[in-house]
Structures are given as structure tokens and as C-alpha cells.
N, C-alpha and C positions, 0 to 999 in steps of 0.2 A: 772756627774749627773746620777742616777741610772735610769734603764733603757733605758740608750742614748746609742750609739754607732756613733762612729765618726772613720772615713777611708777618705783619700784624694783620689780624681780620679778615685770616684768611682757611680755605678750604684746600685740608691738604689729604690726595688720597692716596693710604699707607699702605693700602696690598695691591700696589702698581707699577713698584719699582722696576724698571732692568735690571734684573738675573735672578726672576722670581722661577721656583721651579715648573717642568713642564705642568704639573698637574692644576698649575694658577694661570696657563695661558691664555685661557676664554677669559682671563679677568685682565687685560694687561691695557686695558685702557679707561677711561671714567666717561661713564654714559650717565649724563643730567640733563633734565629739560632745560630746552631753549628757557632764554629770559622772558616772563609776563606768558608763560602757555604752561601746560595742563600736565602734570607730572605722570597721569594713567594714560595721556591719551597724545599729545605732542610728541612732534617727532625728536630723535635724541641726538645729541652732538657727542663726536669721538672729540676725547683729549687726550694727548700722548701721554706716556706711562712718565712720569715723575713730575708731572705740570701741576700748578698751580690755579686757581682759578678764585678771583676778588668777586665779594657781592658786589652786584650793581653800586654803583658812584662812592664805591670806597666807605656805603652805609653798613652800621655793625648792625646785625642780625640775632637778636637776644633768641635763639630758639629755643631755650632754657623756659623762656615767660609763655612765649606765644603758641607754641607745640601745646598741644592736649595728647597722652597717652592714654588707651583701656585695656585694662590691666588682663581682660579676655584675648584680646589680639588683636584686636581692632582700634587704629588709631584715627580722631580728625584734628586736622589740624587746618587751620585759617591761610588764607591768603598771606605770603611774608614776599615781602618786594625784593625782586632779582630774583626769586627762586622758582615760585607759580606753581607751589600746592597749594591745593584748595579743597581736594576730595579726600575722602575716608582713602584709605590706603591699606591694603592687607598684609600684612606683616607674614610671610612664611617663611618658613627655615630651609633656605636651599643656597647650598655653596658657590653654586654659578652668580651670587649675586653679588658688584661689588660694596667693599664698607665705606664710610662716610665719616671724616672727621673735621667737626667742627671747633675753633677753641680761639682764644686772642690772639697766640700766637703758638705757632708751629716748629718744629725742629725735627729733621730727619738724617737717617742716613740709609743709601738705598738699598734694597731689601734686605735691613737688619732691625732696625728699630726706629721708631716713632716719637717722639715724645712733647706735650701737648700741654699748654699750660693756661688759665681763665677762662671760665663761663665753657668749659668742654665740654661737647657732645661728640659719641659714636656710637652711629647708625650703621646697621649691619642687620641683612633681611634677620624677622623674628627676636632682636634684641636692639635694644637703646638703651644708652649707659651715660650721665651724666657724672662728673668730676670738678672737683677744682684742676685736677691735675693729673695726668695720665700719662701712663708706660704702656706704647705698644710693642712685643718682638713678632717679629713676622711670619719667621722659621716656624716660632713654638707654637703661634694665633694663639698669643697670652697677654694679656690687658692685668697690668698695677697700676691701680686707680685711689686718688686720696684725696680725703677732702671734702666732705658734703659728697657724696658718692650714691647713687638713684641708679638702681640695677632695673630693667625691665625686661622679660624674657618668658616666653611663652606662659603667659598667666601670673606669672611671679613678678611681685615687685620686692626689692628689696633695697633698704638705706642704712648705709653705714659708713663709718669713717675710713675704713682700710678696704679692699678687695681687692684680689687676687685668682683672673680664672684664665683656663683655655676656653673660647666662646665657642668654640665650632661642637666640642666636643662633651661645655658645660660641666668642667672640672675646676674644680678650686675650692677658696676658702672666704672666706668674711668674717671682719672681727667687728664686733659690738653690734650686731646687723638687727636692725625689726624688717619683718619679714612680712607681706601680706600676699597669699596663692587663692587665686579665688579659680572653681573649675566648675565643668558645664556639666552639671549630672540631671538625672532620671527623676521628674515629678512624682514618684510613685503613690504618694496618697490622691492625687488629682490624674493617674492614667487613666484611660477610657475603659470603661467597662462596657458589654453587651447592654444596649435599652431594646428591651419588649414596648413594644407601642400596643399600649391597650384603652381601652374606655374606663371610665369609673367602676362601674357594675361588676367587672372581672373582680375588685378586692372585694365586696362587697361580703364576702364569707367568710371572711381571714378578720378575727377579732386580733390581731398583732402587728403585723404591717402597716405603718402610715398608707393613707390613700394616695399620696403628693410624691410618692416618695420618686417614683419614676416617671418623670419627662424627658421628652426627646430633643436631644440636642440641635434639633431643626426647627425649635419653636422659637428661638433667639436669647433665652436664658441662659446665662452664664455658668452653664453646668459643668464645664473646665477650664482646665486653665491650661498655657503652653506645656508641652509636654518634656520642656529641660529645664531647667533652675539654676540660678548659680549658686555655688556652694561658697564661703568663705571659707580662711583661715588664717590668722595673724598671731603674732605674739613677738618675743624677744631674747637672743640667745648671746651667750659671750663670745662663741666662735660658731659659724657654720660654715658645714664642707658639703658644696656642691660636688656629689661621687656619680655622674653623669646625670644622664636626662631624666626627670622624674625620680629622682634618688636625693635626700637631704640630708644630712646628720645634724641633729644639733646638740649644742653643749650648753650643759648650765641655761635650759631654757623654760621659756613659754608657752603654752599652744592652748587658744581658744577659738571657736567661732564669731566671738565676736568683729563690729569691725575695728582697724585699729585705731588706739585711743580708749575703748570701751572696755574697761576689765571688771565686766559684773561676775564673771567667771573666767578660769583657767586650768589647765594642768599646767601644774610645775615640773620640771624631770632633772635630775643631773645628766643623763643619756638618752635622747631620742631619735627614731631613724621614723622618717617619712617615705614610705614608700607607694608612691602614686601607679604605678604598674600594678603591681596586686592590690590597690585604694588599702594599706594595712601600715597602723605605726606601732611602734614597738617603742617601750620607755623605762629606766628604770628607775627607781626610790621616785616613785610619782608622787603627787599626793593632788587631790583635785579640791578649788576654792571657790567659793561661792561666797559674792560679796564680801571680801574680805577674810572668812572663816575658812579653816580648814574644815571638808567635810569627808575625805576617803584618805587613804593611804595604801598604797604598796608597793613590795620593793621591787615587782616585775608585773609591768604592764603592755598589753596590747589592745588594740582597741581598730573598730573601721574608719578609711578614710569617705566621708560621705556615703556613710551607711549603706558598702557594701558588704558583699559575706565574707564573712572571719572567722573562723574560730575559732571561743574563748564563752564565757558567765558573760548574758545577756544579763538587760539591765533587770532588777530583780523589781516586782509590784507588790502592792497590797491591798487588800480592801478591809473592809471591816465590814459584817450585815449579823442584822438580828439569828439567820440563821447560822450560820458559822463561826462565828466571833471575829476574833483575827485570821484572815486570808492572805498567805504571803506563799509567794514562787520566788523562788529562784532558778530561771533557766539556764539550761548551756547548750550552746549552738556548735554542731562539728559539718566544716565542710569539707566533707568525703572527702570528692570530686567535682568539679565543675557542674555535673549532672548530677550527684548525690549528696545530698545534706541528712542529717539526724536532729532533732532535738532534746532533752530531755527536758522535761518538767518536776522536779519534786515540790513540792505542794505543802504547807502547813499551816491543817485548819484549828483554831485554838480549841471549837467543841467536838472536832471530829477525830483529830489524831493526825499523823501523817501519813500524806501518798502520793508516789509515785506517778509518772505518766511520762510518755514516751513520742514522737511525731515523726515518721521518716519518709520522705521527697524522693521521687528517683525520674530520672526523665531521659530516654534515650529514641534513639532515631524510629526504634521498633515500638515502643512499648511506655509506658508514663503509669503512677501510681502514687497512692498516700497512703500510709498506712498509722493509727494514731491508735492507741491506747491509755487505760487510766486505770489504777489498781491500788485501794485504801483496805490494808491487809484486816483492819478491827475498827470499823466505825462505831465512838463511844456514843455517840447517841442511837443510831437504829442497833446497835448490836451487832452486827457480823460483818462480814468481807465486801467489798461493794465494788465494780471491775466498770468499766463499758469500753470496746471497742468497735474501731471504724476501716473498712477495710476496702479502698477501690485499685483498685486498677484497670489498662485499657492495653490491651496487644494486637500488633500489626503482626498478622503468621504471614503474610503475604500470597502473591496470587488471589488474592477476591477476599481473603480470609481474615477474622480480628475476632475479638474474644473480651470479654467485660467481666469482670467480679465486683459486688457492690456485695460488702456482708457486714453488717454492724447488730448490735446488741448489747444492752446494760443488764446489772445484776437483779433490778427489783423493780418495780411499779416507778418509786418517787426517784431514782435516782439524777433523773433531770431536772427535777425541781429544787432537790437539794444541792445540787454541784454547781448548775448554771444560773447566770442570771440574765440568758439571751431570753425573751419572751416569745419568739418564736420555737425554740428548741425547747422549752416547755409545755407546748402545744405536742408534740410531736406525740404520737401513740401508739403506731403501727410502725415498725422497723425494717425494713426490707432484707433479704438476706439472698441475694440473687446472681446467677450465673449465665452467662450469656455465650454464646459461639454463633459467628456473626459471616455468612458466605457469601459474594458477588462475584459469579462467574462472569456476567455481561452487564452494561450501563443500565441496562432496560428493567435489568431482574435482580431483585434481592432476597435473600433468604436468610432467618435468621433462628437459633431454639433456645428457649430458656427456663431453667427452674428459678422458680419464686415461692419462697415463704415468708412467712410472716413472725413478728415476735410483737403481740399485742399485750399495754399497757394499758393496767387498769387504776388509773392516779386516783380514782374517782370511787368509791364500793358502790355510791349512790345515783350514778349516770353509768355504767356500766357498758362499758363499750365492743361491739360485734367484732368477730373473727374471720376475717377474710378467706375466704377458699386459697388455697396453695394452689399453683401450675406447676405439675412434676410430668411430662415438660409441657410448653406449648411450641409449636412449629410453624413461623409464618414465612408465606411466599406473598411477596408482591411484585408484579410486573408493570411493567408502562411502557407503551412502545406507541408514541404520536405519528401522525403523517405517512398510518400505511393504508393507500391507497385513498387520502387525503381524510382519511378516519383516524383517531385515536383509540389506542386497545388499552383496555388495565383489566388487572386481572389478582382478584384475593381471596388466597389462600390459608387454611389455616387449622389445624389441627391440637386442641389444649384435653389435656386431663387434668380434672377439678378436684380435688381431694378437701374431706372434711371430715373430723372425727364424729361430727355430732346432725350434721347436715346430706341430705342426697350427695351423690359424687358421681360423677362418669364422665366418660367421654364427650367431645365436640367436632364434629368433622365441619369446616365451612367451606363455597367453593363460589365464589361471584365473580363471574365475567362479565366486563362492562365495552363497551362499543359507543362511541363521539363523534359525534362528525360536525367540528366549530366551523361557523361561517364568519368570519373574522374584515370587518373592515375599521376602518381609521374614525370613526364615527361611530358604529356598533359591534356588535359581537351576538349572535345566536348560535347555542351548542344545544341540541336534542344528545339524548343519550338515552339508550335502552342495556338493560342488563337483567341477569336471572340470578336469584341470591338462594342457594341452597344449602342445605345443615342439614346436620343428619345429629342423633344424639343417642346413647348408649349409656342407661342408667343404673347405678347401684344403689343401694340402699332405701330403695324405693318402698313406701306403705303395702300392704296388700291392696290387690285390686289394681296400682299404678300398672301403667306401663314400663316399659323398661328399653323399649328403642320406639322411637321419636325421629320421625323426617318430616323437615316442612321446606316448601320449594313454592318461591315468590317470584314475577317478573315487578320490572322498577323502571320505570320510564322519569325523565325528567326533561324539561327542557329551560333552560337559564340563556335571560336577554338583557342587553345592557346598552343603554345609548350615552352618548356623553355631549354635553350644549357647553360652549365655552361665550363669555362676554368679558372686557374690560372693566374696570370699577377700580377706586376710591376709596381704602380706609383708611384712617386714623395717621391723614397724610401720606400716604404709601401706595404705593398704584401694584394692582392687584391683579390677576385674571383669574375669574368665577365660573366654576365648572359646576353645572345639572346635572345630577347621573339619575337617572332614572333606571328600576331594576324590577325585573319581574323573573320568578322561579314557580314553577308548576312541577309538581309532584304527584305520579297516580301510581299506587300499590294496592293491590287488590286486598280484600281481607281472608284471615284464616286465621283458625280457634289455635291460641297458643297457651291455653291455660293451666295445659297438663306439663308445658314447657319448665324445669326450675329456673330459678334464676341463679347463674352464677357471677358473671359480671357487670349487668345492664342495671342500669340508672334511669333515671330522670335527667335530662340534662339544663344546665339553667337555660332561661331563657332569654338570650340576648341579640346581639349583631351576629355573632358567629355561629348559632344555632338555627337561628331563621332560614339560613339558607341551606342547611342539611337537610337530606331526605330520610332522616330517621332522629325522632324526638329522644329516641333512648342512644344511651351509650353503653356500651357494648354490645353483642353481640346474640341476645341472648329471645334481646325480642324488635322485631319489626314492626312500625305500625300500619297499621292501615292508613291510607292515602288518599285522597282526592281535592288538592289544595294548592291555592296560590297565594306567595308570597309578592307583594308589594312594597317599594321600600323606593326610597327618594334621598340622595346624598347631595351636599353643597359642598363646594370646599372652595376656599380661596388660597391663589398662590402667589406667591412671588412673584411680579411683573418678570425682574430682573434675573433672577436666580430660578424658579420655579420650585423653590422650596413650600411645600405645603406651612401655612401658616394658621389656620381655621377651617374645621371640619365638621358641618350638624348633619343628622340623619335623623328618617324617621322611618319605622316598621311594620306592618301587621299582615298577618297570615289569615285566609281565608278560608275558608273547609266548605265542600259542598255535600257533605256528607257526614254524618255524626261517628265519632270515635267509638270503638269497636276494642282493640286492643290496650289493653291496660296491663301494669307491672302492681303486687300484691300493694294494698296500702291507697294505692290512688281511684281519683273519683273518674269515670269518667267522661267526657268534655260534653257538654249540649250545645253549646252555643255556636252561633254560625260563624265565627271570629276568634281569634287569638286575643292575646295581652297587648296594647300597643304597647310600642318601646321605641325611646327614644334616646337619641346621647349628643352632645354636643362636648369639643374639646379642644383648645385653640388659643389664640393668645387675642385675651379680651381688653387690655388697656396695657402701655410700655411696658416690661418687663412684666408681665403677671399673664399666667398659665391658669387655667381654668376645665375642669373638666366634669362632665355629670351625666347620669347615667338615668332612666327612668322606664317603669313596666308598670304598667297600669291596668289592675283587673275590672273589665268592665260589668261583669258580671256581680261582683260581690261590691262592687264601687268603692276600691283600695289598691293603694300600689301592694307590687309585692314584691317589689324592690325600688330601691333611691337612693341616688347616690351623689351627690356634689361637692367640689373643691376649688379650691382657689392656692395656689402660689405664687407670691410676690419676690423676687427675687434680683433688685439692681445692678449686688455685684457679687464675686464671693465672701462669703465673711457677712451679707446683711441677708436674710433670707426667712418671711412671715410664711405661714401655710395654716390651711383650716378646710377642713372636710366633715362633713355628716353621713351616714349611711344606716340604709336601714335595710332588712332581708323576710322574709317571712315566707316560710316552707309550704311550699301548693300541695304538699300531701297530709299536712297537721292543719293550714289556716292557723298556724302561731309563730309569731316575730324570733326569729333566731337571731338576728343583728338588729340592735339599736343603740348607735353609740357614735359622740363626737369627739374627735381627737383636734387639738391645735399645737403646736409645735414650731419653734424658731430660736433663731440668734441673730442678735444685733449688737451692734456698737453701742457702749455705755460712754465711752469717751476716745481718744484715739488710744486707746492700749487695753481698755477692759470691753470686754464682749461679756452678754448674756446668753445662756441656751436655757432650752427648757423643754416640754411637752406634758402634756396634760390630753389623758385617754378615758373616756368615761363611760361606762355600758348605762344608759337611761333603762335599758328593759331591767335589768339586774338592780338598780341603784346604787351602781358600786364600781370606783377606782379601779380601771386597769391598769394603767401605768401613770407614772407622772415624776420625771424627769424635771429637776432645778441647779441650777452651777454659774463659777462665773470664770471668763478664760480671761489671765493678763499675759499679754503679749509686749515685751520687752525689747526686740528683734531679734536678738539673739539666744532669747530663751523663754519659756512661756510657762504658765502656773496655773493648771486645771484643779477643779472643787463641783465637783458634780455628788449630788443625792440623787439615788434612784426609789421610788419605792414601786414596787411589784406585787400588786392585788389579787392579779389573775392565774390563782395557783388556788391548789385543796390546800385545807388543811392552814396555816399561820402564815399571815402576809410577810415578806420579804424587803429588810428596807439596807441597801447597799451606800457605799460613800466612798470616792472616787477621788484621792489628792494625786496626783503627779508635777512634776518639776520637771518639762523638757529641756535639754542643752540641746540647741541647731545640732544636727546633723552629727553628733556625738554620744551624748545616752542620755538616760530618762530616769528617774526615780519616785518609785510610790507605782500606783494601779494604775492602769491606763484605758481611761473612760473611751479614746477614739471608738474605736469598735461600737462600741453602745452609743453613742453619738453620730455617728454616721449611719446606723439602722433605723435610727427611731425619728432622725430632724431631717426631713425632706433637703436637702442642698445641703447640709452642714460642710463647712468648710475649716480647713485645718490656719488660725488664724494667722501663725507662726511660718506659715509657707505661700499665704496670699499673694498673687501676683502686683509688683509695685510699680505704676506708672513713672516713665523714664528710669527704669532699673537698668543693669547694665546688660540684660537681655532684649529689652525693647527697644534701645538706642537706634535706629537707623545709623 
């Protein structure tokens, strides 16, 4: 045929013809690596526009076998003789690059059409397309492909008998095509959250919170995982129309998360559009199967792609608990805008009736907020209307300025105990209801006023819980201005109105300026500091006989010293550097009778690492103590030779008095003795993978701790994770145990598909069940099946015992109540087993 040219086993490249238009001129010749050198990195040979070019010694080159493709974008492919790939190779979509066509034998005509027949490949940056047989036109850059046909193209794979597209522009069609898109989304249950790095003793008061529950991601636990995932999706359609990039239509198809081959689940559709731009598909006369069974229907379906926001009826849950009966929601999620979402929640409890509830998001460059409510119009068992709302928001007014509202409030004493089954929000008792207006004219200075009330819960008639003073308003300044005249200034300000229906109320003027002057070297650190701490007070509702204004005016010297000894050393295989820090704090405040003082805000504060080195034992504001005492304290820690990540840290504590205590808050005894509590805490990783931490105060005087606290977390990878803690507390103003109780908690592998979770929480001072959490997860891959029991002890009034089935679909919807939440608060590491990260997955592939 004239103009044809025909060669077997040969490489013939199609958009290079002479009289291609100007806009293909940068392509008008074929740049391939020399023979036996480096495709990314060897220098390139020009070959004129319509040449030909034979593998080495006239050998056929199956690139069909020997090629590997990843369906991510990332291809490697082996050493092939005469061509000299060897390296991974990045597939991106850009025009300037030219295509490649592989196949037994060749047939052209110059720049009209192509046509390609045995074992055919074309390579074209960001797509590879295997054939028995292939139509290229040139003009159109449209490929008719038959035959065993392997479409590859930015994340998509698809195989089918017929296809038909424009490649550049990712238009066309495919008939009988299985489809499989896999895309690189958002870990969101394993993203990083804020860790507080604390010692044990800090939980030591919280009968709800695991002790284990927060370790720091610098102790070498596997407390996350990468922060992208790949997502699947495969199935199988009678026609699909690629309608450009990220756009799919299918007909008469299939679409699951599984991988393909695996149809534990699908949606069926006669009409579905994939649309990966907005992650949203759209489907019609769906119906969705599970194992074989139909288990949904309808005749207009949307849904997210890789669980991003859509709106549409979230997946609906349930519980069943002693208190409620049957627990079922049905959510629906609306997204505004980009920065606006709404939820609604309606609710139906089978012993309480139905209700209502509502969650709305807003987030913009100024300002961010939530705002949530709940409203059950005739609850049949307490009898009447039962509401609670939650109200924050956070504004940027600009120029220094910002502004907070935190206001929340339920209808009745129990309503948290009846509605929730969080253990900590059953605790909860005091509700904050607060306003804020927030000023920074300069870096140095901050100023900010607030009204605070309170909505106090009384769950309890027989523990009966105190009424906090309201702030209507209080006004603080604080200043810090370092390095003037190689001094540090700070300066605090403060003025509160205490109000109490049933209690003293008045005024508080505060006013402490402070003066530093650090002597700072690479080795030590010495800061003296002197300041004058004055108040003034203005009282109502005073007894007869009180006073009713109140001034007291203290000077406050301190000075805090710190040295640091560094050595080499040797653990557990690991070569380490071990640092001494040696710490001394002296503190002298004169005394003065404050006993006419009331108390509005000042405590006791516990006694731990972070209080030892305050110069005032109370907190707030209300009283000072008398002073003349040193603090000694000695810290070790070992780091990472390599890294200098802290990996092991013990300390030890105790405060010295040369002068007996003077000032006391109502209620306490006090102190005689020429010494404080020692305290001590150790926290670090004590054997592979296990986290260790404990806490200790020890009264020498009555010869008892009065606090104790230790744990252990084991943790090798996610998805296996043991933890156990004991803690004990006992109130220095009663000498009676307020905490005593061991919690254990974990999940592990029962085989490669069933996991167990559990926890078990026990008060020994009480002799009684706080919580105790049993379930087992089966992990499928592509879909997982939760059975969690909770029971909940730690309430007034009738124990509470919940049950948690769910049915996850990957990255598609969920059915039944969904325990994560309570599993992820209660089981120190718990991990989502369904999204575990998999070695050699296609995210970890170098």
C-alpha cells in the first residue's frame, strides 16, 4: 500500500510524522536511551520524524510479561535488553512528551494513522495501554484498541475487549470493561492529634480516662500511621464513558471497595457517574449486596467517593442499652459550603420517644464555631421535655482583637447519664457558660475580660455537689517584656467580681510586678527574681463584725538554678546520651494573717513535678503562702545518641521549709514538719516497644503515699496493643482515698482476621465496676464487622449496659451503632483494624 511501511518487531513512533501540526513541533523527533544505559539518566539519541528503530539483535521484547505497572502512577520495570530501563520511572501527564509504540508488527501512514497489530503496547507519559490490536489517528490522538485491551492511566486501570478514547483529553468509551481506580486519600482516623506529655500522677483524679491512654510519639510506639492511604475501587459495567479526567459514567454496573475479583460486597446501578473532582457518585435503581443478598434499594442514590463531604442520609446506627431500649439515628449531613456544613440528628429511643438534634460547623478566615443541640419534646420515662445545648465559637475582630463564647447547658440533673454513654461526659457537673473579649495591642502585652457562670449538676441528692462563684466580669493584663537592660519584666494584672447567691461576693483588685534577671550559660542557667504581689479586696455580704475591704501587699523573691552533666551510655543495644540535671528553687515570702481573706478561687494544688516549682502552694489567687523553702530535685534522662529524641526520663523531688507553715485555706491542717511529700515519677520506654510510666508522693509524716500511680503499655504494631495501670489518690485535707482503682485494656489478634478488644475498670475503694468494655472485630479487607458490649457502673442510680454491632463497607458506609468513638477513648492505642497500615502495600513500595 503506498505510503505504508511494514517491519516486524519493531518500534514505531506515531506522533512524529512529517506534516504534524505546529503545535507537535517540540515532538517531531524520538528521544530513547542509548542501548544498555539508564532511561532517567543517560544521554538521549535524536531520530528523524518517521524512522524506525529495531531492538537490539532483532531480539522480540515481550514488554507485555516483563513491564510491572502501579496502578498509583508509579511504574518499575526490570532491566529489558536493547532498551535500559531499569529504574522506577514517573509517569506524569504532560504533552511535550513523545508516545511509544510497541507491537509485532507496525503499519503507518504519515501523520494520519497508525495501526499496530501483536503483543501491543503504547506508552504515552501518564498512560500505558496494552492491545492485541490497535487504531491510532493522529489528528484526533484517538486510540481503537481490541483484543485483551489493559488501559492504565493515572490511577485507573481498566480491561476490556473494545476501547475507544482521545488519550490527551481522556474521552471515550469502553465496552465490557472491569474497572479498578485506586486513589491516594486522608488517614483521617490515624491523623495526628495534639499529645500533652505528662507523668502518671496528672490522671490520678480522673476516675474515667485510661492512664495509658496518651503517649508521645517520640517514645518509638507506633502511635500512627502514614498520614495517606490508598483507597480502592473496582467493579464491572457493560459500557463505560470516560467524559474527561476524573469523570466516569457507567452502565449497567458494579461498584465496590473491594479488590478486584472479591465480590463480598457491591452496589449494583443501571446508571452511575463517578465523579472524582467533587470525590461524589451519583446512581440510579441502586440496590447494595452483601454476600450474595440483597440488603438496600433505591431508585436515586448518591453517596461519597473515599469518604469525603456530600450531602445526603448518613449511614444510620443503633444501639440497644438497659436504659433506652432500642437506640437508633438516622443522620443527614448538608454541605453548605466548603466552610459550612450542618448535621441533623433525629434520634429514636424505644423507652423514651423521639428526638431531635441538630450540629452546625462553620469555619472562615475570621472566625470558626460549633454549635450543637438536642431536644426530646416528652421523655416517657422522666416525664417532661428534656433539651441540652452546646455553643463555641472563636472570632478574629482584628487589630490585637478576638472574642470566644463557650455556653452550654442541659435540661435536668441526669440528662447525661441518660442520653450518653461517654464516661467521661457523665462525670461532667459544672457547665460553663462563658464570654470572652480577648485585646493584644503589642507582643509584650495581653489583655483579656470575661463573664463566667456556671449551671451546676446535682446527679447525686446524696454527694451534693458545691456552686462555684460566677465572674461577672473578671479583667486580666499580663505583660512580658525580656532583655530590657538584660532584665526580664512581667507584670499581672487583674481585676474579678465574685458573685454568690448564698456566699460572701465582692471585689478583687490584683497587681504583681515581677523583675528577672537569668544568668544563662550552655551548661547552667541562674534566674533570681524579685516582685511585690498586691490585692486589694472589697467585700459584700459579710457577717457582722467582718470587715468589708481587705488589702494585703507581699514581696516574693525566688531564685531557680539548673545545671546539666551530659555522659555517653548503652541501652538495650542503643547507644544513648545521659544527661543530670540537677535543680534547686528557693522561695522566701514573708507571712501575713489572711484569715479574714474569703476564698473565692484558691485551692490546694496537687502535689507533683509541676507544683514543686511554684512559689505559691495554692491556686488561685485568693491566698499566698508564707515562704521560706527550697526545692531540690534531680532529673536523668537519656537521648537518642542519633536523633536526640528523648527516650527515658526519672526524677526525684522534695521541698524543704525552714520555717513552719503559717498560712492555710479553710479545711486544712497545717504543715509541721521540716519537709515536704517526696515525689517521684519515672516515664520512658523500658523494654521494645513498651511505654512505662509512674508517678509517686509519699507522706513521711503519716508513712503513706498520697498518691500512686503506675502503667505500662505494650504496643508492637497498630492493631496489637496490651496496657495496664493502677492508681491511687488520697485527699491531704480528709486523709481518705479518693482514687483507688485498676484499669486493663487492649486489642489483639485472635487470628489474621479476628481481633479482640476489651477493658476492664475497677474502683477497689468502692468495690464496684466502672466500666468494662468486651467485643470482637473481623476484618475482611474490604469490610469489617464490630460486636462490642459496654457496661457502665459509674453512674447514680441503675447501671447502664450498651451493645454495639456495626458492618463497615471500606470507605463507603457503615451499618448498625458505631463503637469507634468508645474504643478509641477507652483502649490506649486502639486502632482501626480495617485501615491498618500493610507492609509492601502500594503506598510503601519504594
Amino acid at each position: 500500500m503506498p505510503g505504508f511501511s511494514r517491519r516486524p518487531l519493531a518500534v514505531f513512533i506515531c506522533c512524529m510524522f512529517a506534516g504534524m501540526q505546529a503545535s507537535h513541533a517540540a515532538s517531531d523527533s524520538l528521544r530513547l536511551a542509548a542501548p544498555n544505559g539508564d532511561a532517567n539518566n543517560a544521554p538521549l539519541v535524536d531520530v528523524p520524524a518517521a524512522a524506525v528503530l529495531l531492538a537490539a539483535n532483532d531480539t522480540p521484547v515481550d514488554l507485555r510479561v516483563e513491564r510491572k505497572f502501579n496502578v498509583l502512577g508509579k511504574k518499575r520495570v526490570p532491566l529489558v535488553p536493547g532498551v535500559g530501563i531499569e529504574h522506577p520511572v514517573d509517569l506524569k501527564k504532560d504533552d511535550n512528551y513523545p508516545m511509544f509504540l510497541v507491537a509485532d508488527s507496525i503499519e503507518g501512514r504519515a501523520g494520519e494513522v497508525t495501526e499496530a497489530e501483536g503483543n501491543v503496547e503504547l506508552r504515552k507519559a501518564g498512560s500505558l495501554l496494552f492491545a492485541d490490536k490497535l487504531t491510532y489517528r493522529l489528528l484526533e490522538d484517538e486510540v481503537e484498541a481490541t483484543g485483551n485491551v489493559r488501559l492504565l492511566q493515572e490511577g485507573t486501570e481498566v480491561e476490556t475487549p473494545h476501547l475507544r478514547m482521545k488519550l490527551t483529553e481522556q474521552i471515550g468509551f469502553a465496552e465490557q470493561a472491569d474497572y479498578h481506580i485506586v486513589k491516594d486519600v486522608a488517614s483521617k482516623f490515624y491523623r495526628q492529634h495534639q499529645t500533652v506529655v505528662t507523668v502518671a500522677s496528672s490522671n490520678a483524679v480522673s476516675t474515667g480516662a485510661p492512664m495509658m491512654l496518651n503517649v508521645p510519639n517520640s517514645y518509638g510506639l507506633p502511635t500512627t500511621s502514614p498520614p495517606r492511604r490508598p483507597s480502592e475501587a473496582s467493579g464491572h459495567a457493560e459500557r463505560t464513558d470516560f467524559e474527561g479526567e476524573n469523570q466516569i459514567q457507567l452502565t449497567d454496573a458494579t461498584y465496590s471497595t473491594c479488590k478486584p475479583g472479591q465480590t463480598d460486597w457491591y452496589l449494583r446501578a443501571a446508571e452511575m457517574h463517578l465523579d472524582y473532582d467533587r470525590e461524589v457518585a451519583d446512581a440510579s435503581h441502586a440496590s447494595l449486596w452483601f454476600m450474595g443478598a440483597p440488603i438496600f434499594y433505591s431508585p436515586v442514590a448518591s453517596f461519597s467517593l473515599n469518604r469525603q463531604r456530600h450531602s445526603g442520609f448518613l449511614n444510620p446506627y443503633y444501639s440497644v442499652s438497659t436504659r433506652n431500649g432500642l437506640d437508633f439515628t438516622v443522620p443527614y449531613y448538608w454541605a453548605i459550603a466548603p466552610n459550612y456544613e450542618a448535621t441533623l440528628y433525629p434520634r429514636y429511643m424505644a423507652k423514651r420517644g423521639f428526638q431531635v438534634g441538630g450540629e452546625v460547623q462553620y469555619l472562615d478566615h475570621n472566625f470558626r464555631g460549633t454549635t450543637r443541640a438536642e431536644y426530646l419534646p416528652n421523655d416517657e420515662l422522666y416525664g417532661s421535655r428534656r433539651y441540652a445545648y452546646n455553643i463555641q465559637h472563636q472570632h478574629i475582630l482584628g487589630r490585637g482583637a478576638s472574642a470566644a463564647v463557650l455556653w452550654q447547658g442541659v435540661s435536668d440533673d441526669l440528662y447525661w447519664e441518660d442520653m450518653s454513654s461517654r464516661l467521661l461526659q457523665t462525670s461532667q457537673t459544672q457547665l460553663p457558660k462563658q464570654l470572652t473579649l480577648a485585646y493584644t495591642p503589642f507582643s509584650w502585652l495581653q489583655t483579656n475580660m470575661q463573664l463566667l457562670r456556671y449551671q451546676t449538676l446535682q446527679p447525686d441528692p446524696d454527694n451534693p455537689i458545691a456552686r462555684p462563684y460566677f465572674l461577672e466580669p473578671q479583667i486580666n493584663i499580663v505583660g512580658y517584656k525580656p532583655n530590657v537592660l538584660k532584665t526580664d519584666l512581667s507584670l499581672l494584672g487583674q481585676y474579678s467580681r465574685f458573685t454568690h447567691p448564698d456566699k460572701v461576693s465582692g471585689d478583687r483588685f490584683v497587681l504583681y510586678p515581677q523583675v528577672a534577671l537569668p544568668i544563662v550559660h550552655p551548661a547552667f542557667q541562674i534566674t533570681p527574681k524579685f516582685g511585690v504581689h498586691m490585692t486589694q479586696y472589697g467585700l459584700e455580704q459579710q457577717a457582722v463584725g467582718e470587715p468589708t475591704s481587705i488589702s494585703r501587699t507581699l514581696p516574693v523573691f525566688t531564685l531557680d538554678s539548673t545545671v546539666v552533666f551530659e555522659r555517653e551510655s548503652r541501652w538495650l543495644d542503643s547507644d544513648y546520651i545521659q544527661t543530670l540535671e540537677p535543680r534547686l528553687y528557693y522561695v522566701n515570702i514573708p507571712y501575713k494573717d489572711q484569715s479574714k481573706i474569703p476564698v473565692f478561687d484558691a485551692g490546694l494544688s496537687d502535689f507533683n513535678f509541676a507544683q514543686i516549682f511554684a512559689e505559691n502552694r495554692y491556686s488561685g489567687l485568693d491566698r499566698i503562702n508564707d515562704a521560706n523553702q527550697l526545692t531540690a530535685a534531680v532529673t536523668t534522662r537519656f537521648l537518642d545518641a542519633n536523633t536526640g529524641v528523648e527516650r527515658f526520663k526519672a526524677m526525684l523531688g522534695q521541698r524543704y521549709y525552714f520555717k513552719p507553715q503559717r498560712v492555710t485555706i479553710p479545711g486544712e491542717t497545717a504543715r509541721n514538719a521540716d519537709f515536704s511529700n517526696l515525689v517521684a515519677a519515672v516515664n520512658g520506654l523500658v523494654l521494645p516497644k513498651t511505654y512505662a510510666d509512674a508517678a509517686w508522693e509519699y507522706n513521711y509524716k503519716d508513712g503513706a503515699s498520697e498518691r500512686f500511680s503506675v502503667g505500662a503499655r505494650f504496643q508492637p504494631e497498630l492493631g496489637k496493643v496490651l496496657s495496664a495501670s493502677y492508681r491511687y489518690t488520697r485527699d491531704p485535707l480528709t486523709n481518705q482515698g479518693t482514687v483507688d482503682q485498676i484499669d486493663i485494656a487492649g486489642q489483639w489478634p485472635l487470628s489474621a482476621k479476628w481481633y479482640a478488644v476489651g477493658r476492664y475498670n475497677y474502683s477497689l475503694r468502692d468495690a464496684q465496676l466502672l466500666e468494662a468494655i468486651a467485643g470482637v472485630e473481623y476484618n475482611a479487607g474490604c469490610w469489617a464487622l464490630r460486636v462490642v458490649g459496654q457496661r457502665l457502673e459509674a453512674l447514680s442510680g441503675t447501671p447502664n449496659t450498651s451493645v454495639f454491632v456495626q458492618l463497615e463497607l471500606n470507605d463507603f458506609a457503615s451499618i448498625g451503632s458505631n463503637p469507634l468513638g468508645l474504643l478509641r477513648r477507652s483502649i490506649p492505642g486502639y486502632g482501626k483494624t480495617n485501615e491498618l497500615p500493610v507492609s509492601g502495600s502500594l503506598l510503601t513500595t519504594p
